[in-house]
C-alpha positions, 0 to 999 in steps of 0.5 A: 557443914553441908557443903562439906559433906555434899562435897565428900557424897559426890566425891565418894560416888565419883571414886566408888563408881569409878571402882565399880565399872573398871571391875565389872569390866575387868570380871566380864573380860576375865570371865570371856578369857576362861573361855577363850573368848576375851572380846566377849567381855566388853560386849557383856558390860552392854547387858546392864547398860541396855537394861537401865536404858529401857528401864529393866533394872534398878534406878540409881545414881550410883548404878548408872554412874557406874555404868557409865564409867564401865561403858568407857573401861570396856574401850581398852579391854575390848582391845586387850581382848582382841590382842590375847586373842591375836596372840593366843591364835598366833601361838597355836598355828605357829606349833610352837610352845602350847597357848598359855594364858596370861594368868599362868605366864605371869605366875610362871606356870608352863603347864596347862 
C-alpha cells in the first residue's frame, strides 16, 4: 500500500510541476507581450531560477521540480517571443494593417 501511494505523490508532483512551469512560462511571456517585449519573458523565468540556485527562496521539492520544467518551457517561448516580435516589426514598417496582437487576431478584434 505504501508503494501505491509513493507512486501516486511522485506522479502528482511530476504532473503538478509540469503545469506549474509551463504556466509560469506562458504568464512571464504574456505579461512581456503587453508590453511589446515578449522575448522578456523567458528571461524573467531565470529570476526564480537564480534565486533558488543562491539559496534566496524557499526550499522545496516541488519549487525546483517546478523550476526545473519552466527552465526547459522557456526554450520554445523564447522563440515565439521573437517571431511575434519579428512579426509585429514586419507589420509596422511594412505600413500595411496596424500591429495587432495575437490576442485580438484571434478573438477577431481589428480594432486597437
Amino acid at each position: 500500500m505504501d508503494v501505491v501511494a509513493i507512486f501516486v505523490q511522485a506522479a502528482a508532483l511530476i504532473v503538478g510541476s509540469l503545469a506549474a512551469g509551463m504556466l509560469l512560462c506562458w504568464l512571464c511571456w504574456y505579461l512581456a507581450r503587453i508590453i511589446h517585449h515578449p522575448a522578456w519573458g523567458p528571461p524573467l523565468v531565470a529570476i526564480p531560477i537564480l534565486l533558488l540556485l543562491t539559496g534566496h527562496s524557499p526550499h522545496g521539492e516541488f519549487l525546483r521540480v517546478t523550476l526545473a520544467f519552466a527552465a526547459i518551457f522557456a526554450v520554445p517561448f523564447w522563440m515565439e517571443g521573437r517571431a511575434w516580435r519579428r512579426r509585429f516589426r514586419d507589420r509596422a514598417a511594412s505600413g500595411g494593417a496596424a500591429p495587432i496582437s495575437p490576442a485580438r487576431a484571434i478573438s477577431g478584434s481589428s480594432a486597437r
